[in-house]
C-alpha positions as CSV (number, residue, x, y, z in Angstrom):
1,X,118.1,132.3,72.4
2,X,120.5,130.8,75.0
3,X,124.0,131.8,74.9
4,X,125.5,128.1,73.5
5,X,123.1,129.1,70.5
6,X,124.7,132.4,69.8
7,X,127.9,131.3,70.6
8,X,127.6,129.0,68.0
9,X,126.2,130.8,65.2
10,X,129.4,133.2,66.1
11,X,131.3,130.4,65.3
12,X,130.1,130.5,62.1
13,X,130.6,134.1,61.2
14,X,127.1,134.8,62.1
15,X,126.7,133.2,58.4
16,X,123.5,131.5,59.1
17,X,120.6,132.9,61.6
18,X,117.2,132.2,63.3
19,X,113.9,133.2,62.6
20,X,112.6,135.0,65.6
21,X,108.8,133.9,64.2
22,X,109.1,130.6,63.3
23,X,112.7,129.6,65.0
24,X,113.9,127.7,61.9
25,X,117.9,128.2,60.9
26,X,118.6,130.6,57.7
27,X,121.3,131.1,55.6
28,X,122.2,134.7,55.5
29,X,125.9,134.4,54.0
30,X,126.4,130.7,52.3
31,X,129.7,132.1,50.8
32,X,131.1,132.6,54.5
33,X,129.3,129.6,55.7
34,X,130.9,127.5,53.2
35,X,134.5,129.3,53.4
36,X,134.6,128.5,57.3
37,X,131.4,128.9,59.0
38,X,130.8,125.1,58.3
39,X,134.2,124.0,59.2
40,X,133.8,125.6,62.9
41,X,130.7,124.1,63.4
42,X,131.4,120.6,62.8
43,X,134.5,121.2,65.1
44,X,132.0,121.8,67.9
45,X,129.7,119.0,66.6
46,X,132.1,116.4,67.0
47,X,134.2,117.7,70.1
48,X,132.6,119.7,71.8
49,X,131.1,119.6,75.3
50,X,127.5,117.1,75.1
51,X,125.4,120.6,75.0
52,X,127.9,122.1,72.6
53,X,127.8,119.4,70.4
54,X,124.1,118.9,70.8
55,X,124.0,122.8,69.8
56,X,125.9,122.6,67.0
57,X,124.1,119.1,65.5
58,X,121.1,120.6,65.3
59,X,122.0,123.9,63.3
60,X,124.0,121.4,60.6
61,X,120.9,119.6,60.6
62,X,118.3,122.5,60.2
63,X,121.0,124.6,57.5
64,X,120.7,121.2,55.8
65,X,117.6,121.3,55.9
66,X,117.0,125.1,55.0
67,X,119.4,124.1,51.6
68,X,117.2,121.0,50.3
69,X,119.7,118.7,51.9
70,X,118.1,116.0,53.4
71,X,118.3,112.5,54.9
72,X,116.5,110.4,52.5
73,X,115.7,106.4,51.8
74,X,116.9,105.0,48.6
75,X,113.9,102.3,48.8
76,X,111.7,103.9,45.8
77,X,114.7,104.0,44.1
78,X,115.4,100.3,44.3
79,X,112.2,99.5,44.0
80,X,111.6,101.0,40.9
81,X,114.3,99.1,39.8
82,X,112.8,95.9,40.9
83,X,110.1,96.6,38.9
84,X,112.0,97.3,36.0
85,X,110.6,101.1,36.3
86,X,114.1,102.4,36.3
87,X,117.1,101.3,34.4
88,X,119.6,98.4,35.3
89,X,122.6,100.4,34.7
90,X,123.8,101.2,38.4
91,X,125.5,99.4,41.4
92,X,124.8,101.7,44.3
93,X,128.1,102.6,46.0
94,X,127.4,102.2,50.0
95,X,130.4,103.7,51.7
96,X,131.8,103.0,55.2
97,X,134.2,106.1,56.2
98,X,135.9,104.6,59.5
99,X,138.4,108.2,60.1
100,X,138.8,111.6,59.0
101,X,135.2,111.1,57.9
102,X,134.4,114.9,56.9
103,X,137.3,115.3,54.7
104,X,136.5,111.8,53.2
105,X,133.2,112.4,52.5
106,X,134.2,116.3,51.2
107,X,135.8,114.7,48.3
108,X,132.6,111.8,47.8
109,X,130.1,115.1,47.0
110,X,133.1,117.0,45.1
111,X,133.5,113.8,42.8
112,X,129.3,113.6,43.3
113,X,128.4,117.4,41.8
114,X,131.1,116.9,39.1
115,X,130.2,113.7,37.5
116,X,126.2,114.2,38.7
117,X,126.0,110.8,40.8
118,X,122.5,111.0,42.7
119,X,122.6,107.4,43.4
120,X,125.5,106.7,46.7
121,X,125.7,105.9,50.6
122,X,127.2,106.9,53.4
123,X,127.1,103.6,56.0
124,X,128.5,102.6,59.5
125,X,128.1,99.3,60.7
126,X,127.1,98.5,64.7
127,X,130.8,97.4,65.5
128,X,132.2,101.1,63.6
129,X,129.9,102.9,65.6
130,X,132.2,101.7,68.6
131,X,135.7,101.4,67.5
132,X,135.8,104.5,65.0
133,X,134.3,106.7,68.2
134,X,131.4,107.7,65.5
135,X,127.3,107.1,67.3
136,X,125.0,108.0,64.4
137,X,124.1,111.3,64.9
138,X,127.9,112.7,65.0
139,X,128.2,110.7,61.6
140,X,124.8,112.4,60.0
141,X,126.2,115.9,61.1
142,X,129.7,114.9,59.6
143,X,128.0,114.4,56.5
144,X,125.4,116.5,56.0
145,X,128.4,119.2,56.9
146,X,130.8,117.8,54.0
147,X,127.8,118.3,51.9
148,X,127.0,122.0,53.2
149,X,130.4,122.5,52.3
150,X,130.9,121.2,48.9
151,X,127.5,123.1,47.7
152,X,125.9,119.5,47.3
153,X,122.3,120.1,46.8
154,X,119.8,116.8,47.0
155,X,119.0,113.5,49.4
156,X,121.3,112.1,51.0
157,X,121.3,108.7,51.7
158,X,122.5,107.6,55.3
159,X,122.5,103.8,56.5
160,X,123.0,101.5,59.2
161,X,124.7,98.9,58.0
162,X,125.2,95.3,59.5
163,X,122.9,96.1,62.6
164,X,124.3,92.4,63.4
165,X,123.2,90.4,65.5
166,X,125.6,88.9,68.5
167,X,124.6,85.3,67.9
168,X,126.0,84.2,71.2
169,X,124.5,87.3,73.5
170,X,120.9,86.7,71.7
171,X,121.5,82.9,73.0
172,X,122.7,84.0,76.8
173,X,120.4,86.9,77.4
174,X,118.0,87.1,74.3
175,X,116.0,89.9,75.8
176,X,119.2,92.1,76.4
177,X,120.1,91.4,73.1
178,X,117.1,92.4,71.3
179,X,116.4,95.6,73.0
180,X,120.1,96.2,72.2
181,X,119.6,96.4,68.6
182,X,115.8,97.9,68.9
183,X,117.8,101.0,70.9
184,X,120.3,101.2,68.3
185,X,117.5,101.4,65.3
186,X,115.8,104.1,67.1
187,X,119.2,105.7,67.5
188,X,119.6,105.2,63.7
189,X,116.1,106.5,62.7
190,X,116.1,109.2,65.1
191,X,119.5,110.6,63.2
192,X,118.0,110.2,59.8
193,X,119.6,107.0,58.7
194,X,116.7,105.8,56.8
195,X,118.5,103.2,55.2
196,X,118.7,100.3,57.6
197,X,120.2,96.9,56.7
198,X,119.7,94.1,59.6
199,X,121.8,91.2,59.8
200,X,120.3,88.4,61.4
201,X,122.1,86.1,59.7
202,X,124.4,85.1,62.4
203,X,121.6,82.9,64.1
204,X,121.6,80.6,61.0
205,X,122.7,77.5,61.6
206,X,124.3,75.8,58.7
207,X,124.4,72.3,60.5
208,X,120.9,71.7,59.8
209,X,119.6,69.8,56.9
210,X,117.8,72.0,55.1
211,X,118.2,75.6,54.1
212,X,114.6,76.6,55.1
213,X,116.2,74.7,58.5
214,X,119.3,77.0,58.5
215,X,117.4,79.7,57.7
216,X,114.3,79.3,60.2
217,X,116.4,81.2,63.4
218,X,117.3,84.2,60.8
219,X,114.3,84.9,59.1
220,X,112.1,84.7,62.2
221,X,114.3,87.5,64.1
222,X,114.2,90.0,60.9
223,X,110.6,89.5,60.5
224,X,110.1,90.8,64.0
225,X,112.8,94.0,63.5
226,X,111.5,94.3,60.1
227,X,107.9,95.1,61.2
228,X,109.7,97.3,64.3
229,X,111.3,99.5,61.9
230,X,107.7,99.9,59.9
231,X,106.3,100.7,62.9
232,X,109.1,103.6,64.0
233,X,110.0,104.9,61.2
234,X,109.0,109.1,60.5
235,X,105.8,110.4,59.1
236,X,106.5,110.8,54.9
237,X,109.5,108.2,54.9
238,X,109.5,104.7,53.8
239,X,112.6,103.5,55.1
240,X,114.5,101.0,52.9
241,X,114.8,97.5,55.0
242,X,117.8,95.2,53.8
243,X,118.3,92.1,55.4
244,X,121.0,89.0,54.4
245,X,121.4,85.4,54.4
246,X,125.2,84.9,54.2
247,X,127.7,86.2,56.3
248,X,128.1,83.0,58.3
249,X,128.1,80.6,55.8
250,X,131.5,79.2,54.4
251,X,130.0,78.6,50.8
252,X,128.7,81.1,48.6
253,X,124.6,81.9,48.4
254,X,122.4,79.6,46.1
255,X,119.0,80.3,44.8
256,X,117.6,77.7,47.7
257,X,119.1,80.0,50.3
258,X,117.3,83.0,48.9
259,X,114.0,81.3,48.1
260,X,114.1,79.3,52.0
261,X,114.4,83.3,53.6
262,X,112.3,85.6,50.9
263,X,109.5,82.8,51.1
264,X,109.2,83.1,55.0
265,X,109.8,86.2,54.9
266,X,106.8,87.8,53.1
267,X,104.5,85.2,54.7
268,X,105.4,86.8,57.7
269,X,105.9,90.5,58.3
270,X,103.1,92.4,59.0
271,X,103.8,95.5,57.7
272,X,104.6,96.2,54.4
273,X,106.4,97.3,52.3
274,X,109.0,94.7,52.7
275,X,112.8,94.4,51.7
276,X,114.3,96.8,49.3
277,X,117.5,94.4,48.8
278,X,119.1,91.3,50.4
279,X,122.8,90.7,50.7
280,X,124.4,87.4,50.1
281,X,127.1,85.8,49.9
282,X,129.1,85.3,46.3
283,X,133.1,85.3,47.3
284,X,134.1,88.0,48.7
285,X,135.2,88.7,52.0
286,X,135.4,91.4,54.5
287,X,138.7,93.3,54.6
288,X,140.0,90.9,52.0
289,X,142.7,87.8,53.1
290,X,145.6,89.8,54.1
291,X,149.1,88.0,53.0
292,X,152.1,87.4,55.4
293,X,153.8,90.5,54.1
294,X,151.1,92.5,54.1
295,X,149.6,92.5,50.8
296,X,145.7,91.8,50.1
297,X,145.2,88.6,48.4
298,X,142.9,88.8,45.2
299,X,139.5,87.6,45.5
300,X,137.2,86.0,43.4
301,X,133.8,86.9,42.9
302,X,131.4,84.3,41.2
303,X,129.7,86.8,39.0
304,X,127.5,84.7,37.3
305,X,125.9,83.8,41.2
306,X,125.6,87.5,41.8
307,X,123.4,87.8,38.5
308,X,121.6,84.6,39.4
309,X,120.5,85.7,43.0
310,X,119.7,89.4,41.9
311,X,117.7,88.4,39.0
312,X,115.7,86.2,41.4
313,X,115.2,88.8,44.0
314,X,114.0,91.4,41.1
315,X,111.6,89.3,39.4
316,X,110.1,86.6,42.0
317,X,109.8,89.3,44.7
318,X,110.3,92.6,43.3
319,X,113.4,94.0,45.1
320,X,115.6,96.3,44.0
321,X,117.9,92.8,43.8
322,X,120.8,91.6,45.7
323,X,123.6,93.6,47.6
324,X,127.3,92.6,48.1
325,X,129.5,92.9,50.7
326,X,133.1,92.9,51.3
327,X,134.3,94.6,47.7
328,X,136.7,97.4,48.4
329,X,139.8,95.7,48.2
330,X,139.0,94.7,44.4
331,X,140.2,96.6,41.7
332,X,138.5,99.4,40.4
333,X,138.5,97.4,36.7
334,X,136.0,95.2,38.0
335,X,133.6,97.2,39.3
336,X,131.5,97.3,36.3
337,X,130.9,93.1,36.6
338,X,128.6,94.9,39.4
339,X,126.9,96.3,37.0
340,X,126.7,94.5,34.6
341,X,125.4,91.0,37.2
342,X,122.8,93.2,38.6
343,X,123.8,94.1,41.9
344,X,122.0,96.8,43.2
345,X,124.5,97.4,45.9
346,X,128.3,97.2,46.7
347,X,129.6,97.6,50.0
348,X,133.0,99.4,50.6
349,X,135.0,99.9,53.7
350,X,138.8,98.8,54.0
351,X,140.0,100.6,50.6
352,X,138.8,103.9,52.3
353,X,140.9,103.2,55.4
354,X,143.7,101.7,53.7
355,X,144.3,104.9,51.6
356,X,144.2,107.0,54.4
357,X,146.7,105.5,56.1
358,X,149.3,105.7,53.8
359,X,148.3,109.1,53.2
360,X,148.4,110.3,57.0
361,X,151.6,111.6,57.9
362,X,154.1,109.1,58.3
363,X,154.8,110.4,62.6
364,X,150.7,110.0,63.0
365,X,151.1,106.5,61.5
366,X,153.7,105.0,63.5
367,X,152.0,106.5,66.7
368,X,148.7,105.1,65.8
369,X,150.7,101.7,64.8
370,X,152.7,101.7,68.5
371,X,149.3,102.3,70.1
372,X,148.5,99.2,68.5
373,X,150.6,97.0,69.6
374,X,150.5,98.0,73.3
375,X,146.9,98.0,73.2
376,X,145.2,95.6,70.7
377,X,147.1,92.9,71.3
378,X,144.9,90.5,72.1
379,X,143.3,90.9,68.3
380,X,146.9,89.1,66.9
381,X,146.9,85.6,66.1
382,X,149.5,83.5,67.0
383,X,151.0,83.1,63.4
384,X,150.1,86.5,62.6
385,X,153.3,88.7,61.4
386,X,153.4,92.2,62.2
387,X,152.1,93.3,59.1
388,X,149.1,90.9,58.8
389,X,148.4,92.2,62.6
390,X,148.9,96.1,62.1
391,X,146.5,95.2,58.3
392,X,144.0,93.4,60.4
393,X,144.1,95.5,63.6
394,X,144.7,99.0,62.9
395,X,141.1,99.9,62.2
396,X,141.3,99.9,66.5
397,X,143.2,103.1,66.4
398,X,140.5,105.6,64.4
399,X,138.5,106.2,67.7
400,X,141.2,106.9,69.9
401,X,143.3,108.9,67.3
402,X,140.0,110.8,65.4
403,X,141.0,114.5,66.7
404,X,144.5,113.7,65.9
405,X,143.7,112.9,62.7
406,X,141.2,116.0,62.6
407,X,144.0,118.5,63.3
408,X,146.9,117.5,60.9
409,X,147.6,120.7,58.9
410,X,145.4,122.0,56.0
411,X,147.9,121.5,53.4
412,X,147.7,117.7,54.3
413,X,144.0,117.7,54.6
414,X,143.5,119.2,51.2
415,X,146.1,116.2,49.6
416,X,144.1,113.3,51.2
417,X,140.8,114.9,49.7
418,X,142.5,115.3,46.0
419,X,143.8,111.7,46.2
420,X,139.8,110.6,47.9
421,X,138.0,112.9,44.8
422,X,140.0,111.1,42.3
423,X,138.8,107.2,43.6
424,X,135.4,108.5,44.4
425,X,135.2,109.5,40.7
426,X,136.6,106.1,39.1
427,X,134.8,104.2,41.7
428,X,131.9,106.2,40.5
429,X,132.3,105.7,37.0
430,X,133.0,101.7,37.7
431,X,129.8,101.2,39.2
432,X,128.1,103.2,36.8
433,X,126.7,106.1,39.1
434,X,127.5,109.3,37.0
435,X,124.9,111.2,35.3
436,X,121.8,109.4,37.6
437,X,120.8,112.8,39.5
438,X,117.7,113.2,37.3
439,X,117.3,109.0,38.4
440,X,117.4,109.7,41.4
441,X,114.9,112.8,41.6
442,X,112.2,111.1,39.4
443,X,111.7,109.1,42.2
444,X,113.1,109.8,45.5
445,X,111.2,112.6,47.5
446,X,112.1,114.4,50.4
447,X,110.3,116.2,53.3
448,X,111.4,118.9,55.8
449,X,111.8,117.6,59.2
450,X,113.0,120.0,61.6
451,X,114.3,119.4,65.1
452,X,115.1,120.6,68.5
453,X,118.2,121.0,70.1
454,X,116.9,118.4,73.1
455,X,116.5,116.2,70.2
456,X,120.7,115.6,69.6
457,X,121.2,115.3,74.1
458,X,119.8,111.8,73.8
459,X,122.0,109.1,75.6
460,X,123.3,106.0,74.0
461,X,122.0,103.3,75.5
462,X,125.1,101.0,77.1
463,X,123.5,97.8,75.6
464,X,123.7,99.5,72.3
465,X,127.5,99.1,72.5
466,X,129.8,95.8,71.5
């Protein structure tokens, strides 16, 4: 055993230990582990030296392992659903936590055990991965950590979201571009997000005259990383593939856009199983329209589209049905319209980040905020004010400010997780998520997988970056 190892499991109290036959990780106190065992070794995982942290990822990922908690895909789940297996009760929260991502997600498996969700997401999109300072296998330890900690027992479901392509890179230097994102999905799969969502919908070209036309560029690019993932992903898993057809169109998604991709598309992959869900486009967007003074404008969501589109996807080619983007800024009191449409998937982001800014301490913020304007200046708009720029802009300042963040005072810490714990449960309640553990375990299996520590000392790829 080398002496990062020990110095590591001292860290922890000596609360977990290693076989000397088989070299797995044990538990051997998970009421020390869990008081601050855990705490110091996601310290070291996220800021520690490269062999530290490599050190420390891979005992949160085998004690994970060693207490049934496991990186899982969601796409039996969602397909049962699209064949009407399951029932159509649930919108699938999938949750982007940008900063202070352990506490965060701490108070996401608090609200989870009480209220007995099974069925939720943790997500990072390609362009978080950069600016929040978070590469995938920092976020999986994170989480799989919070859970540790919490007592959460189960799957956990962990996804790459908008692995986007950079429509003008792929036309400058296609091949640079494409092995780009095939480095960052084996990055992805390689830390157990088996939950990958590819959005190749920036190559569609709305100027043509057709929508099999606009869609041509875009479905012929997943296609190829669809049938890339089949062909990477682990022994035992079936990862769960979404792809999307609207993020660069100005008008919501119609049934012609869905049939022009899904009718290419399952013409032409070669390896099956296909898409588990496809995300569209249906009035949202991003971050929400942020008002001169601040304030988020409220959106409208055509409902009735939603329940078209996923209805279509369910029943014409048996997908989970469809997934929507850009939602946190609505209120809670429409969540259930989710629901109730048929989405089998809500993405949420900015709420998460706008919460924990205004519960940060008020000296962090204005720091973080000055930062801002010295260094993100170039993100501000001409006829921006200085509260539409700090709204739009300030999701900059998690990378540079995540140990900052990480180190305010316990007392603090434990406030932002009670306010976190008390959305996660209405949100979870909104979309309908509570009581579907025994869902979720009828269908969903999982598999040991253990690792070495050379597994977590693999470089990140510079192309990977944007």
């Amino acid at each position: 055993m080398s002496e990062l190892i020990r110095t590591a499991l001292a860290a922890t109290g000596n609360s977990i230990g290693i076989d000397a036959d088989t070299g797995h990780v044990g538990v051997l106190d998970e009421v020390l582990l869990r008081s601050h065992g855990i705490d110091a070794l996601v310290y070291l995982a996220v800021f520690g030296s490269p062999q530290r942290q490599a050190v420390a990822r891979w005992l949160i990922w085998e004690t994970a392992q060693a207490l049934s908690i496991r990186p899982a895909s969601i796409h039996d789940l969602y397909i049962g659903r699209g064949h009407d297996r399951l029932p159509h009760t649930f919108t699938t929260p999938a949750m982007n936590l940008r900063a202070m991502s352990y506490d965060v997600a701490r108070a996401a498996f608090n609200a989870a055990i009480r209220h007995k969700v099974g069925a939720f997401i943790f997500e990072l999109s390609r362009s978080e991965m950069t600016y929040t300072d978070q590469r995938p296998a920092e976020y999986t330890s994170v989480i799989l950590a919070a859970a540790i900690k919490e007592g959460y027992r189960g799957p956990v479901f962990l996804q790459g979201d908008h692995l986007q392509v950079n429509a003008k890179n792929y036309v400058a230097h296609t091949d640079v571009e494409l092995n780009g994102l095939r480095h960052l999905i084996n990055e992805c799969i390689h830390a157990g997000f088996y939950n990958i969502e590819l959005d190749t919908s920036t190559l569609a070209d709305m100027t043509k005259a057709t929508q099999d036309e606009q869609q041509h560029a875009n479905v012929e690019l997943c296609v190829s990383l669809s049938d890339y993932i089949r062909t990477h992903q682990p022994p035992n898993v079936v990862i769960a593939i979404g792809a999307e057809i609207g993020e660069t169109s100005a008008r919501n998604s119609d049934l012609n856009d869905l049939h022009a991709f899904m009718d290419h598309f399952k013409h032409r992959i070669h390896h099956h199983p296909g898409l588990s869900k496809l995300s569209v486009r249906a009035g949202t967007s991003p971050g929400g329209v942020v008002m001169p003074d601040g304030s988020v404008a409220l959106m409208t969501v055509d409902f009735e589209t939603l329940s078209e589109l996923s209805n279509a996807a369910r029943r014409e080619y048996a997908m989970g049905g469809v997934a929507q983007h850009g939602a946190s800024t609505l209120p809670l009191e429409v969540l259930n319209r989710f629901v109730t449409s048929g989405a089998i998937e809500v993405h949420l982001a900015t709420a998460f980040q706008n919460m924990l800014f205004e519960q940060l301490p008020s000296a962090l913020v204005t720091e973080m905020y000055d930062w801002l304007f010295l260094h993100a200046a170039n993100e501000r708009k001409p006829s921006d004010t200085d509260r539409q720029f700090i709204y739009k802009a300030r999701r900059l300042a998690t990378g540079p400010f995540k140990k900052l963040m990480w180190n305010i005072s316990d007392f603090e810490k434990a406030e932002i997780r009670r306010e976190f714990e008390g959305y996660f449960t209405r949100l979870f309640e909104g979309l309908g998520v509570t009581d579907t553990t025994g869902t979720v375990a009828s269908v969903v299996s999982t598999h040991e997988q253990h690792k070495k520590v050379e597994d977590f000392l693999v470089a990140v790829p510079e192309s990977v970056a944007v």
